[in-house]
DRENDO-653619 format. One line per 3 residues: number of its first residue (from 1); their letters; for each residue x, y, z of C-alpha. Coordinates in pm, 1 decimal. Layout:
<sites>
NUM) A) X:Y:Z  ... $
</sites>
This chain:
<sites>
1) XXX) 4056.0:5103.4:501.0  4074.7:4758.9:680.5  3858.5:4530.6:606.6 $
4) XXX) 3557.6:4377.9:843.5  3555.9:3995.3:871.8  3274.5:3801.6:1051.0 $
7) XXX) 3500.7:3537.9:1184.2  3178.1:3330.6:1272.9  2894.9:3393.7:1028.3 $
10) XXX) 3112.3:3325.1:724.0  3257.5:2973.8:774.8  2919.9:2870.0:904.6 $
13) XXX) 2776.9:2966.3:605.5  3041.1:2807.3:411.5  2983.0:2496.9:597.3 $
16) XXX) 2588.3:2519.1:536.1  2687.5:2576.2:184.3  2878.5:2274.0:115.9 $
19) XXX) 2629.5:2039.1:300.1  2345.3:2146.0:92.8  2613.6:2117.3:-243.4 $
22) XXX) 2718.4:1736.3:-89.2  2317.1:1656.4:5.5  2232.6:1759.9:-411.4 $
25) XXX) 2512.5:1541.9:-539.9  2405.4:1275.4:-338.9  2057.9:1275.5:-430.2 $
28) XXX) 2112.5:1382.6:-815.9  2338.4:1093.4:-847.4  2020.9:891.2:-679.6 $
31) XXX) 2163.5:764.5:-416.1  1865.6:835.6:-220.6  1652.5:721.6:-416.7 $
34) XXX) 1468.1:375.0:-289.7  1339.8:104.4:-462.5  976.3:86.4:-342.9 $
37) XXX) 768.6:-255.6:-290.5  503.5:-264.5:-593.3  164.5:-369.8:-475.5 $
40) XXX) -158.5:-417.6:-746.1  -479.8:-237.5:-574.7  -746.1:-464.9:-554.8 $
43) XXX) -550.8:-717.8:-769.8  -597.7:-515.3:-1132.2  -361.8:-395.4:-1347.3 $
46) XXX) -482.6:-51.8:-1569.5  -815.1:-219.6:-1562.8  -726.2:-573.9:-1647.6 $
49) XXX) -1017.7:-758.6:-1553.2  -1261.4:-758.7:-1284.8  -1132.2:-645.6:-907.8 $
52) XXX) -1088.2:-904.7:-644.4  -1163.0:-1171.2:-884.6  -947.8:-1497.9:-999.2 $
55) XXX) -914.0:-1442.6:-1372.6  -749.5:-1092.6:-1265.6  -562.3:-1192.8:-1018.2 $
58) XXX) -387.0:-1446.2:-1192.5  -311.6:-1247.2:-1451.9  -156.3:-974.9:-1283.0 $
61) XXX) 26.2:-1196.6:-1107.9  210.5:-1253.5:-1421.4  388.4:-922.8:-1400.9 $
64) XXX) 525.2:-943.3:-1081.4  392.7:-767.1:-803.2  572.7:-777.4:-473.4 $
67) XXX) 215.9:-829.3:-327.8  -130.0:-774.7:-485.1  -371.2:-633.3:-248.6 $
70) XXX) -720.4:-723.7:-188.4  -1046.8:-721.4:12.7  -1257.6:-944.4:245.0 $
73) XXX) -1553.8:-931.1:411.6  -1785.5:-1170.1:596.4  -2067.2:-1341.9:462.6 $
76) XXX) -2434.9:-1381.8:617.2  -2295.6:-1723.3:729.0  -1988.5:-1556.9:846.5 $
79) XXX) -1747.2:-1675.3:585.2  -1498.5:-1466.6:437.8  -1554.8:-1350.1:66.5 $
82) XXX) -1341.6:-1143.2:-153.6  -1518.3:-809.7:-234.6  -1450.4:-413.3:-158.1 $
85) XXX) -1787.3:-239.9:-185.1  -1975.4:-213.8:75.1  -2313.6:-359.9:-135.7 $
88) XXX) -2320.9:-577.4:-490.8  -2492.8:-287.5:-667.3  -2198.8:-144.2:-862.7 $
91) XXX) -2061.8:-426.4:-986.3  -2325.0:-695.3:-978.2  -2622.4:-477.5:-962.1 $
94) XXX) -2762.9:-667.1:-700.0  -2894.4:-443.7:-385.2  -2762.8:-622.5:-139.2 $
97) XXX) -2508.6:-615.7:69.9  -2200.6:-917.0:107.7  -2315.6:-936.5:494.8 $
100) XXX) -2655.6:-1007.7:379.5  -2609.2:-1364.8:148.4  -2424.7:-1656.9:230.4 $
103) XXX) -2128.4:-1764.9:32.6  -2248.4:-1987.0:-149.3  -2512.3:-1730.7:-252.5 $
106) XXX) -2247.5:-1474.0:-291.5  -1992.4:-1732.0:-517.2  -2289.7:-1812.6:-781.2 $
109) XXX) -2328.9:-1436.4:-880.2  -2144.5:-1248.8:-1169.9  -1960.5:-915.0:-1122.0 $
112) XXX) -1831.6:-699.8:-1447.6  -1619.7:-432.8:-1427.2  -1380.1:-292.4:-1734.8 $
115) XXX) -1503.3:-524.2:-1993.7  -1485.3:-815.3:-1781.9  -1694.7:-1061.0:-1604.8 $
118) XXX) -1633.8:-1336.9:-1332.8  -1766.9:-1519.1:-1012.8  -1755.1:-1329.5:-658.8 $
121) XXX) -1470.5:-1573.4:-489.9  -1470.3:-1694.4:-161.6  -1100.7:-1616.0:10.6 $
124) XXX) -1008.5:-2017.6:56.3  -1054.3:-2025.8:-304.8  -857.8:-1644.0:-382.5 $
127) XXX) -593.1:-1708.4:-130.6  -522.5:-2093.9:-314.2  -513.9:-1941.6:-627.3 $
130) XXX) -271.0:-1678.2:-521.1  -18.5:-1966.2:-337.1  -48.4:-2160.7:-690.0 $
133) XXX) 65.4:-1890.8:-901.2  308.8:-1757.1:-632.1  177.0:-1482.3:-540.8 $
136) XXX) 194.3:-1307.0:-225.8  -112.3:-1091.5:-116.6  -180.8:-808.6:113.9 $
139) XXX) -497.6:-854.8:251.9  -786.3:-601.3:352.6  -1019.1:-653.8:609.2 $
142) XXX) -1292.1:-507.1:600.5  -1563.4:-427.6:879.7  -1920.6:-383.1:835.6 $
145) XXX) -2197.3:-400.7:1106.0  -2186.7:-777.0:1079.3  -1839.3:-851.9:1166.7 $
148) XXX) -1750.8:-937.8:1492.7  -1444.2:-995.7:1745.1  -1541.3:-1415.4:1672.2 $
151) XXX) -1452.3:-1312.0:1293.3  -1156.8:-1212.3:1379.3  -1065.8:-1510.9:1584.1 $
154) XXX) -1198.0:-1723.0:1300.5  -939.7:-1520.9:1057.1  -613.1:-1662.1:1281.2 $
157) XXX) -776.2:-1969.9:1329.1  -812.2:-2052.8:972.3  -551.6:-1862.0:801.5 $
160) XXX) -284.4:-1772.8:1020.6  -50.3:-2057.9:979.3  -83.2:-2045.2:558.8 $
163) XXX) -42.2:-1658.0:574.8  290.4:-1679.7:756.6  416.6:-2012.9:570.3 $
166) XXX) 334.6:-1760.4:188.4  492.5:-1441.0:348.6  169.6:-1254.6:276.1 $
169) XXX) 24.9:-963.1:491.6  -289.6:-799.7:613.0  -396.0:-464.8:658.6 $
172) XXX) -749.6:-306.5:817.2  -882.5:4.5:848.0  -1032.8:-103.4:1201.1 $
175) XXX) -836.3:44.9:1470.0  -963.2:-296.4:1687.9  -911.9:-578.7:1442.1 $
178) XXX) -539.0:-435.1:1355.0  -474.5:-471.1:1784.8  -682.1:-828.2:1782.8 $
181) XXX) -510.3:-963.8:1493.7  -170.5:-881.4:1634.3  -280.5:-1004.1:2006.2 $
184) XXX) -383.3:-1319.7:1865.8  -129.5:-1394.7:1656.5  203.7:-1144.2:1736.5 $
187) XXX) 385.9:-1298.6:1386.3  161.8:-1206.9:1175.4  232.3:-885.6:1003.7 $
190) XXX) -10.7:-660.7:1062.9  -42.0:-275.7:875.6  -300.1:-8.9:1005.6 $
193) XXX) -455.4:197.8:728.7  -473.9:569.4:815.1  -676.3:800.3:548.8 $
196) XXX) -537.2:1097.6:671.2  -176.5:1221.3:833.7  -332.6:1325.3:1145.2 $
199) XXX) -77.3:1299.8:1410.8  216.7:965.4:1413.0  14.3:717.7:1593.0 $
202) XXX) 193.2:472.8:1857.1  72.3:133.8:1801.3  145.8:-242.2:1793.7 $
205) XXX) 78.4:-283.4:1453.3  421.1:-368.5:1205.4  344.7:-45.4:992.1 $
208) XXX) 82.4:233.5:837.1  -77.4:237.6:463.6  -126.2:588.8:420.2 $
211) XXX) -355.1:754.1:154.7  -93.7:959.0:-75.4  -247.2:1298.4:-2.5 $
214) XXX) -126.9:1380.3:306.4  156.7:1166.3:345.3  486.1:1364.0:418.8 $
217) XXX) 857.0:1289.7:472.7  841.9:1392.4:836.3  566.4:1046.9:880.9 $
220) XXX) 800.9:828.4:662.3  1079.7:935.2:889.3  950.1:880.5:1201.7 $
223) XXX) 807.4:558.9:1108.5  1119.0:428.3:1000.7  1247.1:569.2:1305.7 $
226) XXX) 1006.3:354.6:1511.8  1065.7:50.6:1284.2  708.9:89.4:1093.4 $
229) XXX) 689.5:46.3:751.0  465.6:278.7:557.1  265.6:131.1:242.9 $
232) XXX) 114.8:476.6:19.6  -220.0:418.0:-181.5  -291.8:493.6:-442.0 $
235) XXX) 19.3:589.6:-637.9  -119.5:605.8:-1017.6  105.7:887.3:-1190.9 $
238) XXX) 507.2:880.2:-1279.8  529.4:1238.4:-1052.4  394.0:1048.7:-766.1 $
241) XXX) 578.7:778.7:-781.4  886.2:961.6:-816.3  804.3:1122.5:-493.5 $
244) XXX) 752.3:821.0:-311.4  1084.7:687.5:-377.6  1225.2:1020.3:-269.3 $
247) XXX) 1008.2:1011.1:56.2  1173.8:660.5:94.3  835.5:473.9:172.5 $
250) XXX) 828.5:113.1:212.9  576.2:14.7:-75.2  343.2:139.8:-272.5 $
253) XXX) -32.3:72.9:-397.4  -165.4:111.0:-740.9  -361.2:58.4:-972.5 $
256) XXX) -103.9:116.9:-1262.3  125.7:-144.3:-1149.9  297.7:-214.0:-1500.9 $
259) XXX) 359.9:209.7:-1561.3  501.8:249.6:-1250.3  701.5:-33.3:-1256.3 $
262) XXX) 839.6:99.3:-1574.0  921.0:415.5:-1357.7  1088.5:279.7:-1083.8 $
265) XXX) 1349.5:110.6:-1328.1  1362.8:425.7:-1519.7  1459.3:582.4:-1193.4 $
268) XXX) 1734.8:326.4:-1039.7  1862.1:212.0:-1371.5  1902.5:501.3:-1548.7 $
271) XXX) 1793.6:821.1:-1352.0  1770.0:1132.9:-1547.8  1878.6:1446.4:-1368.7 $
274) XXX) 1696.8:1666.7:-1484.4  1316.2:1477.4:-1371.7  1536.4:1411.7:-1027.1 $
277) XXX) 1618.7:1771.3:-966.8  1254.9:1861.3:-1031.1  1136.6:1566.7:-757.4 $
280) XXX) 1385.8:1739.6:-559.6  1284.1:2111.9:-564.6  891.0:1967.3:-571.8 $
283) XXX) 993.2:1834.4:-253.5  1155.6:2183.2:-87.4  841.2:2321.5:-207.6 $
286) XXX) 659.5:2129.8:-39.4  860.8:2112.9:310.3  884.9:2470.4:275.1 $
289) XX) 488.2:2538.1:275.0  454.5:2294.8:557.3 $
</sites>
């Protein structure tokens, strides 16, 4: 009895075949694997010293960090001072908010966090510390119901030239300050946070810090795509971080910048098959639920 060929269905499977075989080589060997910026969160490394604070900052600085990031807000007096929380009370126990005291109110009072203890900085003094120990930063503004468009403004004004002359960056979570910054000041670069992966947004800003949990490789591709760079936060564990550098994203956040420093070398140097073949089927997993 003769036997029944399907002339087309079998060499397109054959192709299909040897793509997918050529795509595992390629990545098993890793060369798809990319070699992510590092960037300390809030200028700490595995609870170092005290966030957003000089004595941390320039000690962190002494491993290396592409960038660290940090946070400022505007004073009572509407200067800029380096501090995350919304109000003093976690880490100075003080019920008040950074909006609500002047900076030289703000610099005089003590924050502790892991151990540590230091003086609340003003930026002029975090950002010439940084430039001393050659350090770039990424920095966070952040809004509150004091901050105006005038703040912004006053940002360029005063910073703009050193931020561009250091190579250092700024991100915000403020959909407005991200489109005045860059109108201001088009050279400056200028990332918009996003919490969530929503929908790919099309805006003037230079690139997107994402948070980690919905970030996909659909957003990293069409970012890259549209010439964006995409920053993830916050990237604390060696599974994560392998699946960054899969993803291919620009940089990464954390708080654990020595560990996953360690990781990334682990991964470019000397990649081990085995944890890259796991990343890799992690990541079908994960396409495949989408």
């Amino acid at each position: 009895m003769p036997r029944f060929v399907f002339p087309q269905i079998i060499p397109e499977f054959l192709v299909f075949r040897q793509s997918l075989v050529a795509v595992n080589l390629v990545y098993l060997n890793g060369l798809v694997i990319t070699k992510p910026i590092m960037i300390s969160h809030r200028g700490v490394d595995n609870g170092n010293g005290v966030q957003n604070t000089i004595p941390a900052l320039i000690k962190t600085s002494k491993e290396h960090p592409d960038y660290v990031e940090m946070d400022i807000q505007v004073t009572k007096d509407h200067q800029f001072v380096v501090m995350h929380d919304p109000t003093l009370k976690a880490l100075a126990g003080v019920k008040k908010k950074p909006s609500q005291l002047t900076l030289k109110q703000l610099e005089k009072i003590t924050v502790r966090e892991n151990g540590y203890q230091a003086k609340i900085p003003s930026f002029d003094a975090y950002l010439k510390a940084a430039h001393k120990h050659h350090q770039k930063l990424l920095v966070e503004i952040k809004t509150s119901s004091a901050y105006t468009a005038a703040d912004t403004k006053r940002f360029i004004d005063r910073y703009g030239v050193t931020l561009l002359a250091h190579h250092d960056q700024v991100h915000t979570l403020s959909f407005k300050v991200m489109r005045d910054l860059k109108r201001l000041d088009q050279k400056q670069f200028v990332s918009y946070i996003l919490p969530y992966n929503l929908t790919f947004p099309h805006t003037v800003a230079n690139g997107y810090t994402m948070e980690v949990t919905t970030l996909n490789d659909q957003f990293v591709d069409k970012a890259d795509r549209n010439h964006k760079t995409v920053y993830a936060w916050d990237i604390d564990n060696t599974d994560q971080m392998d699946q960054m550098m899969f993803m291919g994203v620009t940089g990464v956040v954390t708080d654990n910048l020595t560990e996953m420093q360690q990781e990334v070398k682990s991964n470019t140097d000397h990649p081990s098959y085995a944890k890259l073949l796991l990343t890799f089927m992690n990541e079908l997993s994960l396409t495949s639920n989408e």
